[in-house]
N, CA, C and O atoms as a GROMACS GRO file, in nm:
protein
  332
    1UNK      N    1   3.971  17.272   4.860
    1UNK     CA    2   4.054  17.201   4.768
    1UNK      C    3   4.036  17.052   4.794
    1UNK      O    4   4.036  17.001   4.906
    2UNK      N    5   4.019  16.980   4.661
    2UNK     CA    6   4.020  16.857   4.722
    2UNK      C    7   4.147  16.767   4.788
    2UNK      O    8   4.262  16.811   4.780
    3UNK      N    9   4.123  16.658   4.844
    3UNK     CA   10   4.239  16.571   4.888
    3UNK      C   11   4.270  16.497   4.749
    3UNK      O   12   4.189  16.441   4.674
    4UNK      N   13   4.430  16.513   4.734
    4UNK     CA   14   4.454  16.440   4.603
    4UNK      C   15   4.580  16.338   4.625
    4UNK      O   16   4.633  16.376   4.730
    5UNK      N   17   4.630  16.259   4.590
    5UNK     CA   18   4.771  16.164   4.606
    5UNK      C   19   4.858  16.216   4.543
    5UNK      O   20   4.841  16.261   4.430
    6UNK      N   21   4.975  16.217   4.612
    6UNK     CA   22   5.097  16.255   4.584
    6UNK      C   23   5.233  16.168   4.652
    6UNK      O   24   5.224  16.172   4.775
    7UNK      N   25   5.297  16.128   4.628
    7UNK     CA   26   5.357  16.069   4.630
    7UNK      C   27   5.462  16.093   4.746
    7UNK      O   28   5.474  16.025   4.848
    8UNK      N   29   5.556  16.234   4.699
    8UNK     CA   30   5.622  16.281   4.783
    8UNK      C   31   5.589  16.394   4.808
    8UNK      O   32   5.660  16.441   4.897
    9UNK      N   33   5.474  16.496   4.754
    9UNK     CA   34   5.397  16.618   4.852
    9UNK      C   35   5.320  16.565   4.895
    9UNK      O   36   5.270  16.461   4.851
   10UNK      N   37   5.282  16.643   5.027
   10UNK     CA   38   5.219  16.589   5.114
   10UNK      C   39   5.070  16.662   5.055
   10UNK      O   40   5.048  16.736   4.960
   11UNK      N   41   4.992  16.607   5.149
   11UNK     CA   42   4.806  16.673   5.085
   11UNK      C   43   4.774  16.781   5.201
   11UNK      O   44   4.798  16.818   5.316
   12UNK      N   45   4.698  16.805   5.077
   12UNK     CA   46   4.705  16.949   5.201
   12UNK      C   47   4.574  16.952   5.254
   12UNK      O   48   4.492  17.043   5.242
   13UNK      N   49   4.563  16.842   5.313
   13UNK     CA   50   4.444  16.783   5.426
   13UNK      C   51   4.430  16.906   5.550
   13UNK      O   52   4.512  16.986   5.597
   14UNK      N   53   4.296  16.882   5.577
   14UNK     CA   54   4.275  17.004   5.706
   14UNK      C   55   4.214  16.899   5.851
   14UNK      O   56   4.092  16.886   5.857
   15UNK      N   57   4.286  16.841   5.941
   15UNK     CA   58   4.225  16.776   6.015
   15UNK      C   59   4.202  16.855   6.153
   15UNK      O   60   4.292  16.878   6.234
   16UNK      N   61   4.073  16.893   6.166
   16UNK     CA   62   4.095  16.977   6.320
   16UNK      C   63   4.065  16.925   6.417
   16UNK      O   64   4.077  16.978   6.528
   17UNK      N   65   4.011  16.794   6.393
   17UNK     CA   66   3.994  16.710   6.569
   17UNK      C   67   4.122  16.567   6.583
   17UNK      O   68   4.098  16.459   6.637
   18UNK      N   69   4.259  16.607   6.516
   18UNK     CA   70   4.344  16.542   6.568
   18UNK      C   71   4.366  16.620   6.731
   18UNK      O   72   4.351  16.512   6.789
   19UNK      N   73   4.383  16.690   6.815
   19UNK     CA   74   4.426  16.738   6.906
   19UNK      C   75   4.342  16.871   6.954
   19UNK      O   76   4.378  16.910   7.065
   20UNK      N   77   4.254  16.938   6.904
   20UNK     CA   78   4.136  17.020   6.883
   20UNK      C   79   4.042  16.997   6.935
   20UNK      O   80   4.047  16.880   6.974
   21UNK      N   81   3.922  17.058   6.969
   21UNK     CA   82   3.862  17.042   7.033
   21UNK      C   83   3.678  17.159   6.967
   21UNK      O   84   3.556  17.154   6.976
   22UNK      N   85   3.778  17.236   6.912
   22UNK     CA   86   3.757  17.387   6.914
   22UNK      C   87   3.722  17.394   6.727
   22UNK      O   88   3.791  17.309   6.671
   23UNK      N   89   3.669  17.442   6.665
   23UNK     CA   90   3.605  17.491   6.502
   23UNK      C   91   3.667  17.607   6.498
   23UNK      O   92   3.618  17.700   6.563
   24UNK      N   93   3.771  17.625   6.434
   24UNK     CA   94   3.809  17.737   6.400
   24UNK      C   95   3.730  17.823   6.308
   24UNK      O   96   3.721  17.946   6.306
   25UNK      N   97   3.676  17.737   6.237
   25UNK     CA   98   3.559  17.833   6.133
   25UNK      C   99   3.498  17.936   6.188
   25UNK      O  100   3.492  18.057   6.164
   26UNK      N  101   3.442  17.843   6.293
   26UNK     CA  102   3.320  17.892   6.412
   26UNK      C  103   3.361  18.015   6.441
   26UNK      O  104   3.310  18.122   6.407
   27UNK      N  105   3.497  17.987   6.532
   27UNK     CA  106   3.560  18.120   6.605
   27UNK      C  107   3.594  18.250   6.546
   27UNK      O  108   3.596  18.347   6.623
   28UNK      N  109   3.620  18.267   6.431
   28UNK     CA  110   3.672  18.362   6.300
   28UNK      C  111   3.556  18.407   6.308
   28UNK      O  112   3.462  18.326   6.309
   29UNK      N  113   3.528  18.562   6.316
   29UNK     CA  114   3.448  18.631   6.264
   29UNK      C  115   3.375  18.636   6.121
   29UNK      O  116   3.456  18.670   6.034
   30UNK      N  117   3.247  18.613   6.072
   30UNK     CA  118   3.228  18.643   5.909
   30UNK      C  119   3.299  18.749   5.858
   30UNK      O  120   3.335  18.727   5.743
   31UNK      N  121   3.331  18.852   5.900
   31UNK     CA  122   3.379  18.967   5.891
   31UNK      C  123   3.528  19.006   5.883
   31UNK      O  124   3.592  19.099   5.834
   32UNK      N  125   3.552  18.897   5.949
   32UNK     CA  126   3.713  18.892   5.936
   32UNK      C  127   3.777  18.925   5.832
   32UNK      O  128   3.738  18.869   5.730
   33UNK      N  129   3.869  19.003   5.818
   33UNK     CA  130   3.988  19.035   5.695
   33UNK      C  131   4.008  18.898   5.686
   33UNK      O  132   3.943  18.859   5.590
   34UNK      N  133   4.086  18.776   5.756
   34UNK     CA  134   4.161  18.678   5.707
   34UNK      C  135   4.083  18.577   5.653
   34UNK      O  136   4.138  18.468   5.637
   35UNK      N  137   3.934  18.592   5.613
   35UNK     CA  138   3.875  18.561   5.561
   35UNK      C  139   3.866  18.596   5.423
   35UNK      O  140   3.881  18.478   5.390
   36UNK      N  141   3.857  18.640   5.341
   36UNK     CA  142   3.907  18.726   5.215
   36UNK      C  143   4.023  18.683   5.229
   36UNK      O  144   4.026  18.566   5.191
   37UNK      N  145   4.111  18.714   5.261
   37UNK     CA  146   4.273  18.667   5.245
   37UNK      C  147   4.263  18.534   5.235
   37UNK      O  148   4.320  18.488   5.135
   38UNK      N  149   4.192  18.429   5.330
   38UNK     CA  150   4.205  18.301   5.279
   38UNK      C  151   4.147  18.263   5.117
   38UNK      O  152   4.210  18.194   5.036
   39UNK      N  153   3.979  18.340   5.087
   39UNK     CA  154   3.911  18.326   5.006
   39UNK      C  155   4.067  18.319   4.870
   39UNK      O  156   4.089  18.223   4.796
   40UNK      N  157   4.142  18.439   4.876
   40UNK     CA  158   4.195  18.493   4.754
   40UNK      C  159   4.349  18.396   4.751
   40UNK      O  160   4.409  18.366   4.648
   41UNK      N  161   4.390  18.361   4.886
   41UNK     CA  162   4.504  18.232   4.866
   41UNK      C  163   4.441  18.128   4.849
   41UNK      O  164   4.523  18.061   4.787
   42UNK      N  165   4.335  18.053   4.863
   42UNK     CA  166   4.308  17.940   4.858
   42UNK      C  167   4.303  17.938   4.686
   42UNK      O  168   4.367  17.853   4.624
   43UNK      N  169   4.225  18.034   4.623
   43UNK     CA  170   4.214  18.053   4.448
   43UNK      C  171   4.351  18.049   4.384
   43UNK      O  172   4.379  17.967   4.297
   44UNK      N  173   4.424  18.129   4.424
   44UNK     CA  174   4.593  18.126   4.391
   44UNK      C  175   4.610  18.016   4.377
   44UNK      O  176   4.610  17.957   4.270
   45UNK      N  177   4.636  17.951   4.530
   45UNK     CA  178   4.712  17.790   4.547
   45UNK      C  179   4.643  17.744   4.460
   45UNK      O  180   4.733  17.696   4.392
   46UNK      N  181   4.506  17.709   4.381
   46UNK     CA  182   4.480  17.653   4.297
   46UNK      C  183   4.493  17.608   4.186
   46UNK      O  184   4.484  17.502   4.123
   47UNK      N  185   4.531  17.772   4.166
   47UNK     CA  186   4.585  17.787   4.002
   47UNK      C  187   4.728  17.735   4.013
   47UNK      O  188   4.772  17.708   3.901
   48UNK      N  189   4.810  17.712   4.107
   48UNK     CA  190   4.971  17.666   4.128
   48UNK      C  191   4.960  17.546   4.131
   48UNK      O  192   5.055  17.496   4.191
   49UNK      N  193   4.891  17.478   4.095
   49UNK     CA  194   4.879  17.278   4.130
   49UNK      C  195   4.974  17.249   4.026
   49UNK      O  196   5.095  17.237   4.048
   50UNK      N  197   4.928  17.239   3.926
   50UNK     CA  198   5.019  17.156   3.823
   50UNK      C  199   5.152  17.213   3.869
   50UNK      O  200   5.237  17.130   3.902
   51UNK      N  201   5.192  17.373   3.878
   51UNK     CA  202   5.329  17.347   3.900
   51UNK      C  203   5.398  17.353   4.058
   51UNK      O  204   5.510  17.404   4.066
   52UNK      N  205   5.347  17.312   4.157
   52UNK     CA  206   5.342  17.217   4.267
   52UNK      C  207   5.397  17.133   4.215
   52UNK      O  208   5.519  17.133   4.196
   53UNK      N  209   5.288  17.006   4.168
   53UNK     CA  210   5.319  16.882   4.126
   53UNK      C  211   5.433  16.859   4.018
   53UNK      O  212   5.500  16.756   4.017
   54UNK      N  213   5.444  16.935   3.952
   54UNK     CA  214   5.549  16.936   3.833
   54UNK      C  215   5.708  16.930   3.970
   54UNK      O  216   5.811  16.864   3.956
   55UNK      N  217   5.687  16.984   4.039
   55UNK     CA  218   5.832  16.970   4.149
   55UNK      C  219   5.876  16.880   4.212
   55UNK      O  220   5.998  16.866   4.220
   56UNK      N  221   5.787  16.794   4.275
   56UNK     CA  222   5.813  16.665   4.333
   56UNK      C  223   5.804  16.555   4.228
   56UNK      O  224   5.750  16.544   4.118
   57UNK      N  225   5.888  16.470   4.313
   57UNK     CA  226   5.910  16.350   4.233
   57UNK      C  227   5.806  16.233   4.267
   57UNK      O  228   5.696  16.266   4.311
   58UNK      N  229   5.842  16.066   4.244
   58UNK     CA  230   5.709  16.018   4.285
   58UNK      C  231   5.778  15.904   4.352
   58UNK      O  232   5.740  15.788   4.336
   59UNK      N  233   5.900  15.941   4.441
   59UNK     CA  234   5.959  15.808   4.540
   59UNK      C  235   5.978  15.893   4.630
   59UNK      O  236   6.004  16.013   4.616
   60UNK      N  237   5.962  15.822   4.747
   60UNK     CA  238   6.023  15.897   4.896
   60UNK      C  239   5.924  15.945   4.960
   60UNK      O  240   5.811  15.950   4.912
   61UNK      N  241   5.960  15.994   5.103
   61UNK     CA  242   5.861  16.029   5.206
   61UNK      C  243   5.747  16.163   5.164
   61UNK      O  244   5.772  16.243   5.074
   62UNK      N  245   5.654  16.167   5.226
   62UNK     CA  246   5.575  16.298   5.176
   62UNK      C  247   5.613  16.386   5.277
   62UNK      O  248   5.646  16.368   5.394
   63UNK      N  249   5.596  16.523   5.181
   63UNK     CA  250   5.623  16.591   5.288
   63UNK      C  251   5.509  16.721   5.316
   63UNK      O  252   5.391  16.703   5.288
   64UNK      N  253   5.547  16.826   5.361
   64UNK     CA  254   5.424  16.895   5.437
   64UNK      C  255   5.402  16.968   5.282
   64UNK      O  256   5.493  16.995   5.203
   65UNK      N  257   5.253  16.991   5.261
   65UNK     CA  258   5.220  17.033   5.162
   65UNK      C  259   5.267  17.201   5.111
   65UNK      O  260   5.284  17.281   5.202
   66UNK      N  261   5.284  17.245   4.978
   66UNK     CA  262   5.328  17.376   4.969
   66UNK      C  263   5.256  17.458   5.014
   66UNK      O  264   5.284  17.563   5.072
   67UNK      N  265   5.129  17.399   4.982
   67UNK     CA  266   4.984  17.523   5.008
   67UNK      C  267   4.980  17.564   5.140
   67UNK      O  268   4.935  17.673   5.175
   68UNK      N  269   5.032  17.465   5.230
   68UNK     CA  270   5.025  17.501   5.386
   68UNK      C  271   5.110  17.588   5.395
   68UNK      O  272   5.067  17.702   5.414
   69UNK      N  273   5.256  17.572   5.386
   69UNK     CA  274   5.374  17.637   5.413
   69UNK      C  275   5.369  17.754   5.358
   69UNK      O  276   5.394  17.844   5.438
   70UNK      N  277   5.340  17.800   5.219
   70UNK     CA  278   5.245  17.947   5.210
   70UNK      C  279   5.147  17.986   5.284
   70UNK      O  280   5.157  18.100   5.330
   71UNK      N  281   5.066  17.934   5.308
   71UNK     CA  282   4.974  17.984   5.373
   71UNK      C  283   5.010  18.021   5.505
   71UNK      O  284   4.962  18.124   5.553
   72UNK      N  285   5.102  17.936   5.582
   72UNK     CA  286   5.152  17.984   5.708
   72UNK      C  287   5.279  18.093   5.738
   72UNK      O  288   5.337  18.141   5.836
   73UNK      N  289   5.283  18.101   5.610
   73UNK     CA  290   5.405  18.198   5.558
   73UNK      C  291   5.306  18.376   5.489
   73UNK      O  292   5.335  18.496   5.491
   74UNK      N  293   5.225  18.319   5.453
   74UNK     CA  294   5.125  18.457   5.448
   74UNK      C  295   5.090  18.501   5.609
   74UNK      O  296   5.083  18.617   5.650
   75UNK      N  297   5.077  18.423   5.661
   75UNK     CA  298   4.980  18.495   5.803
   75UNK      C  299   5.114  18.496   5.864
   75UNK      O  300   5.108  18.556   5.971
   76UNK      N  301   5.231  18.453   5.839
   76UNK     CA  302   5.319  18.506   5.972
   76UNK      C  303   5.356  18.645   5.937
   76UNK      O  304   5.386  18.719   6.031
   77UNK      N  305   5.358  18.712   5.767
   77UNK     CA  306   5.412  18.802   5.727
   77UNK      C  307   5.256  18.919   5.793
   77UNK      O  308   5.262  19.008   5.877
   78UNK      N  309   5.165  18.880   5.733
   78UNK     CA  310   5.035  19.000   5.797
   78UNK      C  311   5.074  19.005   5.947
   78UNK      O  312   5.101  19.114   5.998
   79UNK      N  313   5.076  18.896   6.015
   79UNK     CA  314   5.093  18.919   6.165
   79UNK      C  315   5.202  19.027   6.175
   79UNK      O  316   5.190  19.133   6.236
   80UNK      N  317   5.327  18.978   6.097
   80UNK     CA  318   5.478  19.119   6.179
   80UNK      C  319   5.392  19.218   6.087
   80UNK      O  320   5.326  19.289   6.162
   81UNK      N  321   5.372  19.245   5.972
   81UNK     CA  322   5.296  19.371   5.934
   81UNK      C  323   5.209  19.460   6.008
   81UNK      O  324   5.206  19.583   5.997
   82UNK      N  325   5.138  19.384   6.086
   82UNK     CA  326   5.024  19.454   6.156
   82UNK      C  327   4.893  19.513   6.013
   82UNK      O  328   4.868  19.633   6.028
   83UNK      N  329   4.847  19.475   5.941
   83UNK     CA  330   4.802  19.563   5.864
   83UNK      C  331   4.629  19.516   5.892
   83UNK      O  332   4.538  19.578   5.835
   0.00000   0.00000   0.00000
């Protein structure tokens, strides 16, 4: 997804050498299930932009992007699932 401006959502930037060290890409198996699962949320979150953006306003602090907070909200639910 690209990096886009928003005012008060935040972007849903991927920085992995703030505190990292390590490629998560790398480490993930090709094979991985949460690979596909990302493939098929990342397409979703896509199609949800305009109404993302349709929610926030355009004064005030940014805040953590939606796409993340789903996304970290998908893998906490597979994790208690076990599936």
């Amino acid at each position: 997804m690209a990096a886009m401006e928003w005012a008060m959502r935040g972007a849903d930037n991927q920085s992995g050498a703030l505190f990292s060290y390590v490629n998560l890409e790398e480490r993930v198996p090709a094979a991985h299930p949460l690979r596909v699962i990302k493939t098929i949320v990342d397409d979703a979150l896509i199609s949800l932009d305009s109404e993302f953006e349709a929610l926030y306003g355009s004064t005030g602090r940014s805040s953590i992007a939606p796409e993340r907070l789903l996304r970290a909200s998908l893998l906490q639910a597979r994790h208690y699932l076990r599936f």
